[in-house]
C-alpha positions as CSV (number, residue, x, y, z in Angstrom):
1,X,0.0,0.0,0.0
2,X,1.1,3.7,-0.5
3,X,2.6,5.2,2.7
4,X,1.4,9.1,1.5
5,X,-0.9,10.7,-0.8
6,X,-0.8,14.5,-1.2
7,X,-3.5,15.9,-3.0
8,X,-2.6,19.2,-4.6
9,X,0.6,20.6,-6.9
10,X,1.2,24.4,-5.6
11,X,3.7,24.7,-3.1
12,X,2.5,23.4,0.3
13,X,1.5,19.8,-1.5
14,X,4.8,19.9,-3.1
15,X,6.9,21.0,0.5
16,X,4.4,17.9,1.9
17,X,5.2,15.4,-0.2
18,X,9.1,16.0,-0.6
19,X,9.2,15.9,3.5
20,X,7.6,12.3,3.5
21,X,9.8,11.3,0.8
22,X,12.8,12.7,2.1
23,X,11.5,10.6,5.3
24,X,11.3,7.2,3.5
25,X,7.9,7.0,2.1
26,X,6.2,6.1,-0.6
27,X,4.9,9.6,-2.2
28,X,1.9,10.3,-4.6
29,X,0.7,13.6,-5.4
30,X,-1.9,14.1,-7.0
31,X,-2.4,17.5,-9.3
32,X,-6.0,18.8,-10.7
33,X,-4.4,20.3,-13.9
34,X,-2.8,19.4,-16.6
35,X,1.3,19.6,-16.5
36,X,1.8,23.0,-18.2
37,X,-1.0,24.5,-15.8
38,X,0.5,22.7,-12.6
39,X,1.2,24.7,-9.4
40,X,-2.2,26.2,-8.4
41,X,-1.3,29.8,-7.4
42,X,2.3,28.9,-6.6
43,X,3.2,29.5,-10.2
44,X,2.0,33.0,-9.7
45,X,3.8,34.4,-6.2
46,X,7.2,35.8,-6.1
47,X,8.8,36.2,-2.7
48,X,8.4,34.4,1.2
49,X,8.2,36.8,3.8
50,X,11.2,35.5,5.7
51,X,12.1,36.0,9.8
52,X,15.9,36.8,9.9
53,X,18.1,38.4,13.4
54,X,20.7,39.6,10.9
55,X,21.6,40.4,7.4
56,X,21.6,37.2,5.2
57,X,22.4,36.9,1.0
58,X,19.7,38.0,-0.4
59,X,17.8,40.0,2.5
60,X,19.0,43.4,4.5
61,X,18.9,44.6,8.1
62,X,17.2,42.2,10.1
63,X,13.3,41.5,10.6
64,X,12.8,39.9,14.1
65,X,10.0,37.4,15.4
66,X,8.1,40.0,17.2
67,X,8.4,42.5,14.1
68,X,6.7,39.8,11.9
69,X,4.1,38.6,14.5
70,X,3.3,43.0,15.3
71,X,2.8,43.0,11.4
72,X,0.7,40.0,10.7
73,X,-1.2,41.2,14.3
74,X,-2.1,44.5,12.7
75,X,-3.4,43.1,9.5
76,X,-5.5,40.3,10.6
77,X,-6.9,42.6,13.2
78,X,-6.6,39.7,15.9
79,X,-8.3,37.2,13.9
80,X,-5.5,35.1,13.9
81,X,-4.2,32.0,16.1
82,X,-1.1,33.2,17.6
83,X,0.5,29.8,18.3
84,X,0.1,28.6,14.5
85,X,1.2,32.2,13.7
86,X,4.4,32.0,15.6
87,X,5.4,28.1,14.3
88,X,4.9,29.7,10.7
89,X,7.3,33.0,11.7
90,X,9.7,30.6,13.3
91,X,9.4,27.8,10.4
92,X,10.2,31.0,7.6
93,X,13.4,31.5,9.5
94,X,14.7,28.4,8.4
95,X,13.2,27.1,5.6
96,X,15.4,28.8,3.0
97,X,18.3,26.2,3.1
98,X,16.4,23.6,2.1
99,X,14.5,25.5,-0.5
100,X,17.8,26.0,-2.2
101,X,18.1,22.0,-1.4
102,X,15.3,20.9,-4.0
103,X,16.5,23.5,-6.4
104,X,15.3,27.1,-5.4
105,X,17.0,30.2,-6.3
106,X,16.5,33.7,-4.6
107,X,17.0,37.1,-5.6
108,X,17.5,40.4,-4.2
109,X,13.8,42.1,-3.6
110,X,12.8,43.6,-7.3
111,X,13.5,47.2,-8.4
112,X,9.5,48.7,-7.8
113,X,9.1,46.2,-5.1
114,X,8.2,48.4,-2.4
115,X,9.7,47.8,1.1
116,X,10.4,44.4,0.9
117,X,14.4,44.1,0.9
118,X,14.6,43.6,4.4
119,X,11.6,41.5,4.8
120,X,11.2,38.8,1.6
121,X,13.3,36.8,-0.2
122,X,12.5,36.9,-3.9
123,X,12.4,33.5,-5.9
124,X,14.4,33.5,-9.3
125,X,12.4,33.3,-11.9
126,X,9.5,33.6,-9.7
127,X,7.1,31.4,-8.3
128,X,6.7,29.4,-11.5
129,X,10.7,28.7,-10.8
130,X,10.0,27.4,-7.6
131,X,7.3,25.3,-8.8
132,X,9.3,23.7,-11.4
133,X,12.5,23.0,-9.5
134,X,10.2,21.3,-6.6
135,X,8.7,19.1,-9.6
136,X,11.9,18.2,-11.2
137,X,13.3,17.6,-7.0
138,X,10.0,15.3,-6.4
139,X,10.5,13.4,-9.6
140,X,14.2,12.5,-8.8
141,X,13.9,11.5,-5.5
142,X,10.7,9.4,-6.9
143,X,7.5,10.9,-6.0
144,X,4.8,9.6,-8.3
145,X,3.1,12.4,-10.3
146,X,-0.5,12.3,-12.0
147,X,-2.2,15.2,-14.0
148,X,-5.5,15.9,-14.3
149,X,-6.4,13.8,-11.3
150,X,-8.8,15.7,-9.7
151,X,-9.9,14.2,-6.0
152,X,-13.7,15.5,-5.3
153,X,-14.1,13.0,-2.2
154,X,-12.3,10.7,0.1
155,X,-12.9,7.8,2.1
156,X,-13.5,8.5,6.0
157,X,-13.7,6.2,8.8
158,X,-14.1,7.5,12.2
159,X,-12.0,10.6,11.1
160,X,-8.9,8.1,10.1
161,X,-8.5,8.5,6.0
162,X,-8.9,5.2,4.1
163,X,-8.8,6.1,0.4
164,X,-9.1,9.0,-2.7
165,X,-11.1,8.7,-5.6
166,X,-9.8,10.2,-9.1
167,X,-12.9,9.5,-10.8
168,X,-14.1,6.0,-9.9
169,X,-10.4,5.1,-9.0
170,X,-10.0,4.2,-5.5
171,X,-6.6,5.0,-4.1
172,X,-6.1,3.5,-0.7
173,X,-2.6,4.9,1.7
174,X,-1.5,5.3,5.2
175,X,-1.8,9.1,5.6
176,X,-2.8,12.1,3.5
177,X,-2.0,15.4,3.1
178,X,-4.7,17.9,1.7
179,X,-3.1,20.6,0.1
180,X,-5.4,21.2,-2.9
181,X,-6.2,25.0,-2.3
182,X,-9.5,27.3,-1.8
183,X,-13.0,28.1,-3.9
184,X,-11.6,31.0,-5.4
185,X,-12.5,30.0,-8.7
186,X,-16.2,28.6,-8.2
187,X,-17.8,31.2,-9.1
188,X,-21.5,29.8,-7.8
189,X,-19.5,29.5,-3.8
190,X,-18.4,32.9,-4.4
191,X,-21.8,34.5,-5.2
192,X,-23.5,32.1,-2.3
193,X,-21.1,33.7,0.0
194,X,-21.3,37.1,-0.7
195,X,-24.7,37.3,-1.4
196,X,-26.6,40.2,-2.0
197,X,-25.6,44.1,-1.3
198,X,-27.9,47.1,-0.3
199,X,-28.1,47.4,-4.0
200,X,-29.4,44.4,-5.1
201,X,-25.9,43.5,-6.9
202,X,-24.8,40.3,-6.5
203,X,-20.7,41.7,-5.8
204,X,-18.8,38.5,-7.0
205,X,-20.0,39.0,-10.6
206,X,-17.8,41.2,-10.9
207,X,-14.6,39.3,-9.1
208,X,-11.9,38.4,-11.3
209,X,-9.5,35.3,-10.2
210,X,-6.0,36.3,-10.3
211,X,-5.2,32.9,-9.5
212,X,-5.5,29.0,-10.7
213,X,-8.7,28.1,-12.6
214,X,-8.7,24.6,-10.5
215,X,-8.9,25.3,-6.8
216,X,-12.8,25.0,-7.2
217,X,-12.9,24.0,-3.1
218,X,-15.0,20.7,-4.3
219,X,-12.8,18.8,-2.2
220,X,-12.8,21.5,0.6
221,X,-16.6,21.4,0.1
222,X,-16.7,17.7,1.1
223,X,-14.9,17.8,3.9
224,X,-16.9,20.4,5.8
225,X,-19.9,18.5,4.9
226,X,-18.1,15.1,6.3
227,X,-17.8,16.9,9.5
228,X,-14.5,18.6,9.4
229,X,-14.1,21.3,11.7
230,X,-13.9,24.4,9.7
231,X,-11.9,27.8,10.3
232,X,-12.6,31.1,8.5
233,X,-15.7,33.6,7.0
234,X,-16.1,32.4,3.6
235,X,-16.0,36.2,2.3
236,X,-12.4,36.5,3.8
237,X,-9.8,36.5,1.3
238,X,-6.4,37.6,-0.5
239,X,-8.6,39.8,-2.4
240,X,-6.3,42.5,-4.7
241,X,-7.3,45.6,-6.5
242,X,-6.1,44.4,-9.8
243,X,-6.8,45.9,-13.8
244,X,-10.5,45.5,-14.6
245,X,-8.8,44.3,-17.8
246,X,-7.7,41.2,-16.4
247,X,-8.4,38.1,-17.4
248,X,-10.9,35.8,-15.3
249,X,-8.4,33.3,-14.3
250,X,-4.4,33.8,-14.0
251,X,-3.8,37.1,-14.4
252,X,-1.5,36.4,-11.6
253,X,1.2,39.3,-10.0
254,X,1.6,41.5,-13.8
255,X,-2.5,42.6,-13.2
256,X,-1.9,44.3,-9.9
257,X,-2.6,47.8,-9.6
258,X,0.4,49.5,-7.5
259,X,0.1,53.0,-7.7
260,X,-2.9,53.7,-5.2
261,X,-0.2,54.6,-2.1
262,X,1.0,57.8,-4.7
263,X,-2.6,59.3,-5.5
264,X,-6.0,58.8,-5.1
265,X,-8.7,56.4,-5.7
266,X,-12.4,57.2,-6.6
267,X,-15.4,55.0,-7.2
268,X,-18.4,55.3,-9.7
269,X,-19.3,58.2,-8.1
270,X,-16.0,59.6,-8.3
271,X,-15.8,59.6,-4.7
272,X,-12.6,58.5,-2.4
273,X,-13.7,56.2,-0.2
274,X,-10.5,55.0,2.2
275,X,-6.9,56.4,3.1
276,X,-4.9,55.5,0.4
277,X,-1.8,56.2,2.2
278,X,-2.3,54.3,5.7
279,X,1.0,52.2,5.6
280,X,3.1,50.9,3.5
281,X,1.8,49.2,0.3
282,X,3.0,45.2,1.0
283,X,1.0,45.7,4.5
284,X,-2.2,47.3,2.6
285,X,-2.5,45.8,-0.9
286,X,-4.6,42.9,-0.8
287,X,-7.2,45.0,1.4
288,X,-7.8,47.1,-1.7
289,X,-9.3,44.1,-3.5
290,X,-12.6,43.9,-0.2
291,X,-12.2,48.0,-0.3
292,X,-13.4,47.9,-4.5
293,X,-15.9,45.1,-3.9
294,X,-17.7,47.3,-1.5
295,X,-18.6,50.2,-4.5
296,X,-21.2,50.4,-6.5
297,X,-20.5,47.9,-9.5
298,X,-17.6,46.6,-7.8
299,X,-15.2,49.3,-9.7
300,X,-13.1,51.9,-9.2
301,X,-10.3,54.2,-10.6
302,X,-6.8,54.8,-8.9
303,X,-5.8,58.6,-10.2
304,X,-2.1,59.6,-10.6
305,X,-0.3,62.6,-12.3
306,X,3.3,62.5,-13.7
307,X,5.0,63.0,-10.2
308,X,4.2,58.9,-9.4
309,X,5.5,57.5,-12.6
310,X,8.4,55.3,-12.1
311,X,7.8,55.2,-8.8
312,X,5.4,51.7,-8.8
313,X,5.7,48.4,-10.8
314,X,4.0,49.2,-13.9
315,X,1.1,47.0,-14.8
316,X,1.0,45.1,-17.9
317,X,-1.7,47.3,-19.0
318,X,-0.7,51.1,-19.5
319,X,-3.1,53.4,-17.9
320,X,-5.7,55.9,-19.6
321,X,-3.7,59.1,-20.1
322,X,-5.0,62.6,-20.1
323,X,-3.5,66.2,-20.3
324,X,-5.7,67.5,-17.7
325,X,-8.4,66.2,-15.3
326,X,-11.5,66.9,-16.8
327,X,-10.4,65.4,-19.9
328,X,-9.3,62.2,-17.8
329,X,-12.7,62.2,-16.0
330,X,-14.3,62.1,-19.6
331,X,-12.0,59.5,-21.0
332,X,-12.8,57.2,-17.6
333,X,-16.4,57.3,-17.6
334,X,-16.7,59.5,-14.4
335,X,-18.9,62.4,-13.9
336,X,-16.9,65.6,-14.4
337,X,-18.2,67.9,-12.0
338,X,-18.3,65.5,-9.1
339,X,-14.6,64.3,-10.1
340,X,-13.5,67.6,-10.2
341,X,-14.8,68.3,-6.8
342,X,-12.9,65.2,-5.4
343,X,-9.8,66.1,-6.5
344,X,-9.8,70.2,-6.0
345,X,-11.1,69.0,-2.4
346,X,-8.1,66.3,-2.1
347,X,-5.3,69.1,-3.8
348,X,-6.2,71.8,-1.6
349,X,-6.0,69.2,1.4
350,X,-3.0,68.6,1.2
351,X,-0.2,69.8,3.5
352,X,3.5,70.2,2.6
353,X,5.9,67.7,3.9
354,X,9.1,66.2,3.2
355,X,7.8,63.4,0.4
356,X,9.5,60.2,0.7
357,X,7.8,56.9,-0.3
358,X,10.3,54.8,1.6
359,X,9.1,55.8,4.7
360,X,6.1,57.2,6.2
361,X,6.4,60.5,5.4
362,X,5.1,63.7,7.0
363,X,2.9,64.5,3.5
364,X,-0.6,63.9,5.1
365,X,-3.8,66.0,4.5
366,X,-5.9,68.3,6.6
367,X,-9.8,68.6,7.5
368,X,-10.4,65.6,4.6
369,X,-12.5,62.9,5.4
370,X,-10.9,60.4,4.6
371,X,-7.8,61.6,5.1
372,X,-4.6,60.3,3.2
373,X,-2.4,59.8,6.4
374,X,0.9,59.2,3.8
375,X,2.5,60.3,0.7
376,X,-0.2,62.6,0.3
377,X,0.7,65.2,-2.7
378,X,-1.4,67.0,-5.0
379,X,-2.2,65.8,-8.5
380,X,-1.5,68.6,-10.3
381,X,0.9,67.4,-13.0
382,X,0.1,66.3,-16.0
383,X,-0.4,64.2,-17.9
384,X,-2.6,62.4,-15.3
385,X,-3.5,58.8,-15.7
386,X,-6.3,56.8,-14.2
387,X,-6.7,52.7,-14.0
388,X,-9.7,50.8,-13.7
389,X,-9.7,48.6,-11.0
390,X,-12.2,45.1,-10.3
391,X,-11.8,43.2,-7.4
392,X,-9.3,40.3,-7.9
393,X,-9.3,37.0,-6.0
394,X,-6.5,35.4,-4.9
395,X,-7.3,32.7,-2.6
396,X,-10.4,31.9,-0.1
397,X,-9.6,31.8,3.9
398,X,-12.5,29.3,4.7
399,X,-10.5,26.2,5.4
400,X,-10.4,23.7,7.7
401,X,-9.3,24.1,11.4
402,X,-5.6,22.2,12.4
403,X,-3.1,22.3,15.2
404,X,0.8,22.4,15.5
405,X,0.5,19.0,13.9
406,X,-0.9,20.0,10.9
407,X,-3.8,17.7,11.3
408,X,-7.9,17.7,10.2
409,X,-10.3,18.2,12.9
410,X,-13.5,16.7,13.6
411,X,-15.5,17.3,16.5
412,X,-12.4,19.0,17.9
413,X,-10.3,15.9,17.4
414,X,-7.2,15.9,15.6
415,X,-7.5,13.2,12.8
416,X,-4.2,10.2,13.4
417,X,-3.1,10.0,9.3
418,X,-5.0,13.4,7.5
419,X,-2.9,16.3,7.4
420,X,-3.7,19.7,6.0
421,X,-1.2,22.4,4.3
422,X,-1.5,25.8,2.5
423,X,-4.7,27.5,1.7
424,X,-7.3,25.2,2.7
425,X,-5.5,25.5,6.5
426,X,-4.6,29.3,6.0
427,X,-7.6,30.8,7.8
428,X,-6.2,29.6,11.1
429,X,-3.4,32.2,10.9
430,X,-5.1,34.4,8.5
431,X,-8.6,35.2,9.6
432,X,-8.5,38.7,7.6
433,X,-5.9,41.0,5.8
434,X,-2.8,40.0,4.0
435,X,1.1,41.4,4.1
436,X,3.2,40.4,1.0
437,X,4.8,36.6,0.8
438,X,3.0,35.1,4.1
439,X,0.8,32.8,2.1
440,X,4.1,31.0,0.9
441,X,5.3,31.2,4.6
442,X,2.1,29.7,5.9
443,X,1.9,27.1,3.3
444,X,5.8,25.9,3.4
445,X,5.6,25.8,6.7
446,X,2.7,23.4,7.1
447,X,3.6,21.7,3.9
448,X,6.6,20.4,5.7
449,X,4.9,19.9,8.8
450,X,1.9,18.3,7.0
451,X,4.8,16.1,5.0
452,X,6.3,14.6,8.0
453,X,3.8,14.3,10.0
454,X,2.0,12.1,7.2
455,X,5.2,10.0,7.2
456,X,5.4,9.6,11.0
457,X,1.8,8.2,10.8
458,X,2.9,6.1,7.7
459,X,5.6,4.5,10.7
460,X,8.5,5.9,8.2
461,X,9.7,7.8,11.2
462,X,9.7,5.4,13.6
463,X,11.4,2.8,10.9
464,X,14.2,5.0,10.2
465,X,15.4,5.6,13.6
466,X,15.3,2.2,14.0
467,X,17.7,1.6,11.0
């Protein structure tokens, strides 16, 4: 019989099932796409968020336990369990050398990366690098690998794991890791969830999914209703402000919108509607994604004038350019008059400080509700430039409750032999919010955990320290 069956490809299956082979058991993962698809949103991500008490190759200064727990403290608002938390800020510590192990490369943080030198480690080629060199690491060490094997239930007996079916194929194995992502894209969960707004819109019609097109949460879906213990509000996720041009599925890191810290951002109405400048951007991006789907239509427009370019990661998609702002209210759509007023309201707001976007500056307006606490400067340069921003979906935080162990719950029992990693687990350290590269902390961290854990229950632990 098989020792281990992971069921997923992104990262976390892929840390999971190179742990329990690297522990002496027999591996099979189990991936929903096809091969040239394969890495759920893994393929898509580009750093890990990375604990370090001193300079080390690739990251600067040093970014301490309690730094890292303050910050993933203030985004979650408390909704967060602070023992998982601290195993995954301990686990990103020392993780890195045996990345590089299996084949991962990392980079200095990215020119237009804002303020992330000193607190993630950049992949090499990106997350689709990582991906590929954990693939070609499983397939020498001799994990099996099957495509387009989706697993939509498994066999349960009294909370122990017996068997996955592909299909009608039943495959049987000691322990199991489930590692095979969120709902994100099932787009019927997604409306069910978010239901109805004050204006009779159904708001995730208009969501985009920057991520994989196969983390459809069927299996997730089976195991609440089997009588896993579940963690996580269903509307909770890594939800970005991305291009309204994007593509439904896989836009993926190029769609992101990262201008919105260096000017303003108006909805249909052409009215600001949050502080665009409350901290720095990796802390405050994926909020921007629940800020948009709050608007009427689900849309709005981040405005810039000539002063912010070069200063952000361009999109893919250049901006709608304008030499002066009624003409770029006209060319977005917006009502003139009302955009005017936004911005002559927001210009003459604004108090004169010493601007610096590496830090949080002293540029903050006055007697404007809301205020723009940072980097606040007038637009006033042209040409201006405006970008139409949607809502974009990264992954879901409904998941399923674990422990230390990495293990399922039911009743508030910890399952012997099924193990949970990555984003159907994250909602137990990220119950809201999202700062850059945790998601690939949280799920290397329990994907190792989940991977040896699911060995140890195999008896591969026990066998080799016997031998």
């Amino acid at each position: 019989m098989l020792d281990v069956l992971v069921i997923g490809g992104g990262n976390a299956a892929l840390c999971a099932a190179l742990m329990a082979r690297e522990a002496g058991a027999s591996v099979m993962l189990l991936e929903a796409s096809p091969r040239d698809w394969r890495g759920g949103n893994s393929q898509h991500t580009r750093n890990l968020r990375c604990m370090h008490d001193a300079p080390q190759d690739v990251l600067v200064d040093a970014y301490p336990e309690e730094e890292f727990w303050q910050d993933l403290l203030k985004v979650t608002g408390g909704a967060t369990d602070e023992a998982l938390a601290r195993l995954v800020i301990r686990a990103s510590s020392t993780c890195r050398p045996w990345m590089v192990r299996h084949g991962v490369r990392f980079q200095p943080s990215l020119s237009g990366a804002l303020h992330t030198a000193r607190t993630n480690a950049f992949f090499m080629g990106g997350g689709k690098a990582l991906v590929n060199a954990y693939y070609r690491s499983a397939e020498r060490l001799g994990v099996a690998i099957r495509y387009q094997a989706p697993v939509e239930r498994i066999e349960l007996q009294d909370g122990r794991f017996v068997a996955a079916f592909v299909g009608d194929e039943r495959i049987e194995a000691r322990a199991c890791v489930l590692a095979s992502g969120g709902f994100e894209s099932n787009r019927e969960w997604l409306r069910e969830a978010w239901g109805v707004n004050e204006r009779g819109e159904h708001p995730a019609d208009n969501f985009l999914i920057r991520g994989t097109r196969f983390n459809t949460g069927v299996l997730l879906k089976h195991l609440l209703d089997a009588g896993a213990d579940r963690i996580g509000d269903p509307t909770q996720a890594h939800m970005v402000a991305i291009d309204a041009r994007a593509p439904l599925y896989d836009g993926g890191i190029c769609t992101r919108i990262d201008c919105v810290s260096l000017g303003v951002v108006v909805n249909r109405d052409a009215e600001r509607f949050y502080d665009e400048g409350e901290d720095f951007w990796p802390k405050r991006y994926a909020i921007w994604g629940r800020l948009v789907a709050q608007q009427p239509g689900q849309q709005a427009w981040s405005i810039i004038d000539a002063k912010a370019v070069g200063r952000f990661m361009p999109p893919v998609f250049p901006g709608t350019q304008a030499d002066t702002l009624p003409g770029l209210a006209r060319a977005l759509g917006l009502d003139e008059t009302r955009f005017m007023q936004t911005l002559q309201a927001y210009n003459a707001a604004c108090r004169e400080g010493r601007f610096d976007h590496t830090v949080l500056d002293d540029c903050t307006t006055a007697a404007l509700v809301p205020a723009k606490t940072h980097w606040a400067r007038p637009i006033d340069t042209p040409p201006f430039y405006g970008y139409a921003l949607r809502p974009g979906v990264t992954f879901t935080y409904l998941g399923l409750k674990t422990n230390e162990r990495a293990a399922v719950h039911f009743d508030g029992r910890p399952s012997p032999n099924l193990f949970v990693a990555g984003e159907m687990m994250a909602g137990n350290v990220l119950g809201r919010g999202y700062t850059a590269g945790v998601g690939m902390s949280i799920g290397t961290a329990f994907g190792r955990i989940a991977g040896t854990e699911a060995a140890r229950a195999a008896g591969k632990e026990e066998q080799r320290a016997a031998a």
